[in-house]
N, C-alpha and C positions, 0 to 999 in steps of 0.2 A: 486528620481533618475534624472526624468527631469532637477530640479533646482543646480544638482549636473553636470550634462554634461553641462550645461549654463554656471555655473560658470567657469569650467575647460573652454569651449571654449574662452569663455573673458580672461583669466588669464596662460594658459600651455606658451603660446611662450613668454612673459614676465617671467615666471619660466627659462621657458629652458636659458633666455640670461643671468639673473642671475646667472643660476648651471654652462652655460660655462664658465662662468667669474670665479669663484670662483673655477672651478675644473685648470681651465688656471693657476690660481693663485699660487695656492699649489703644482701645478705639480712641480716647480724645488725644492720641498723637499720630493716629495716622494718616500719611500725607493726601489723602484723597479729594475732589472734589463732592460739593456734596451729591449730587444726584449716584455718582461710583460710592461714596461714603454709604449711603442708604441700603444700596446692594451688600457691600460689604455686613451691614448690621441682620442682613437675615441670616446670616449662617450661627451665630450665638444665641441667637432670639431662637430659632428653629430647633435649636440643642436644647434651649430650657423649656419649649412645649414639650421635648422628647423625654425629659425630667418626670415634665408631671405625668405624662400619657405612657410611661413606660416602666414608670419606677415598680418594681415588683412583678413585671410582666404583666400587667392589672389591664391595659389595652385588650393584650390577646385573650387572655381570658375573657374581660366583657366581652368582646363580639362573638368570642365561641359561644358563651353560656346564653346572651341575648339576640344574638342575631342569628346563630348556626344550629340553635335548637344543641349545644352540646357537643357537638361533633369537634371535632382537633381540624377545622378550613384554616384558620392562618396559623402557621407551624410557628418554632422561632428561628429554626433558617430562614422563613420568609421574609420576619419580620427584623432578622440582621440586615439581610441586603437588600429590603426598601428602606432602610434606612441609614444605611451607612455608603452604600455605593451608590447609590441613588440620590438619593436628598443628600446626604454630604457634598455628595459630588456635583449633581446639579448646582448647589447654590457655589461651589468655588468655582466650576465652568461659566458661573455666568456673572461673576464679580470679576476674571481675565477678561470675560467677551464687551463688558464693561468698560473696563480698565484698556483696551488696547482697538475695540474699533468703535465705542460712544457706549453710555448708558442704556441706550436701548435696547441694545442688545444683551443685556442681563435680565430684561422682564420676567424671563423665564421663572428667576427667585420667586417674585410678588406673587405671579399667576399663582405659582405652586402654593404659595401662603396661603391665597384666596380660598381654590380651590378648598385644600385641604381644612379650611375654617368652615367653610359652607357645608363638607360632608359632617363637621361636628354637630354646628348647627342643625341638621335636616334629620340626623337620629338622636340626636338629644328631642326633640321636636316631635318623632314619631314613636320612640319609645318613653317619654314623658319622663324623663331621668338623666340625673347627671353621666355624660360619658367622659372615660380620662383623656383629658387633652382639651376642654371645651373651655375651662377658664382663661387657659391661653390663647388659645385659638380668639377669644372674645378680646381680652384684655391686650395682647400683644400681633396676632396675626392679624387679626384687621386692622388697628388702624397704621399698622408698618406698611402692609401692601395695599392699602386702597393711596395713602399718601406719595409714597414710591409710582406708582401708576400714573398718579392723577399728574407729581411733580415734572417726569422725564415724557410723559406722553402728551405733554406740551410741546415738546419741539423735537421728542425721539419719532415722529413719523408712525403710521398705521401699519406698516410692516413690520417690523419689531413688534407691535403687540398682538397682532394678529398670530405671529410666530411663536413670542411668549403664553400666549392663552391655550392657542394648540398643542404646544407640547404638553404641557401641564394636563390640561383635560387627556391625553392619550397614556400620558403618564398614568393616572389617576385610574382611567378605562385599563388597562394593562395590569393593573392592580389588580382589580376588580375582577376580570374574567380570569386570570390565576386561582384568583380564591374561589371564583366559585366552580370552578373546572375543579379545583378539589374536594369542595364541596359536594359536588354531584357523582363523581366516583366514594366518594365517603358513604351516602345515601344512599348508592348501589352495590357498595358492599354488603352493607346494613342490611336491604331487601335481600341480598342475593342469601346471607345466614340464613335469615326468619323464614326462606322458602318460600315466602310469600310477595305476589307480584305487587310492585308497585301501585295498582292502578285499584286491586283488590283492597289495600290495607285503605287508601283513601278511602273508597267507596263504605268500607265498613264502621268509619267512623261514624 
């Protein structure tokens, strides 16, 4: 299993530039309508932010070194499968969900675009610094998923987006307290070394 997450870690974001390439490719013959075409186009779009936000493991790094004070919170098991079982999969579940009961029920993609542009935007914004993934995130996640949105929730009905937003935010929340449930067992390891109580090392700063 080990030499199986090694090798995905050396080789997924050379996949992914690949799969965007060749899904980019074929897109102007695929039989779709466009509101299902538009769904269809977040899963190659979502590979080349994974490009820039992942090349060299440069992601996980930033947020250990700038947001985790250092500490190893997103492993790169974690960040295999939020990103490959997860977002992979989410955006082909919801190009079928698309594809065989209406467009709106793929929002799920957008949201998750949205979202996840917004979190680039909000620490690019509080840490004053470019983070990886935010060019994309600017240049191709918004205006894919605001236009997708705006296009299919004309006539896809408030249920579907109401469904696509939630998941995406629970998604995104689910992220979050993983990481930081690792994070705060990290931190209380840290204390538990030093011998010294958490509440003491604050107080003596």
């Amino acid at each position: 299993m080990l030499k199986l997450q090694g090798w995905l870690a050396d080789y997924w974001v050379v996949g992914a530039g690949f799969m965007a390439a060749s899904l980019i490719a074929v897109a102007p013959v695929v039989p779709l309508s466009w509101p299902v075409f538009l769904i269809f186009l977040h899963s190659p779009l979502y590979m080349v932010h994974q490009v820039e936000e992942h090349t060299g493991d440069r992601f996980r790094k930033f947020a250990n070194e700038n947001v985790f004070g250092g500490r190893d919170a997103p492993t790169v098991a974690s960040v295999l499968v939020i990103n490959l079982p997860f977002v992979w999969g989410i955006n082909l579940l919801a190009l079928y969900a698309a594809f065989i009961w209406g467009p709106g029920w793929g929002l799920v993609a957008p949201y998750v675009m949205i979202v996840n542009a917004l979190a680039h935007l909000v620490t690019s914004a509080r840490l004053r610094k470019y983070n990886p993934g935010l060019v994309t995130s600017v240049t191709l996640f918004l205006p894919l998923s605001v236009a997708t949105i705006w296009m299919i929730g004309r006539t896809g009905g408030l249920v579907p987006q109401w469904i696509g937003a939630a998941l995406a935010i629970l998604l995104h929340l689910g992220i979050i307290a993983v990481v930081a449930a690792r994070y705060r067992s990290l931190s209380s390891s840290t204390h538990s070394i030093s011998g010294e109580p958490p509440l003491r090392r604050r107080e003596s700063r």
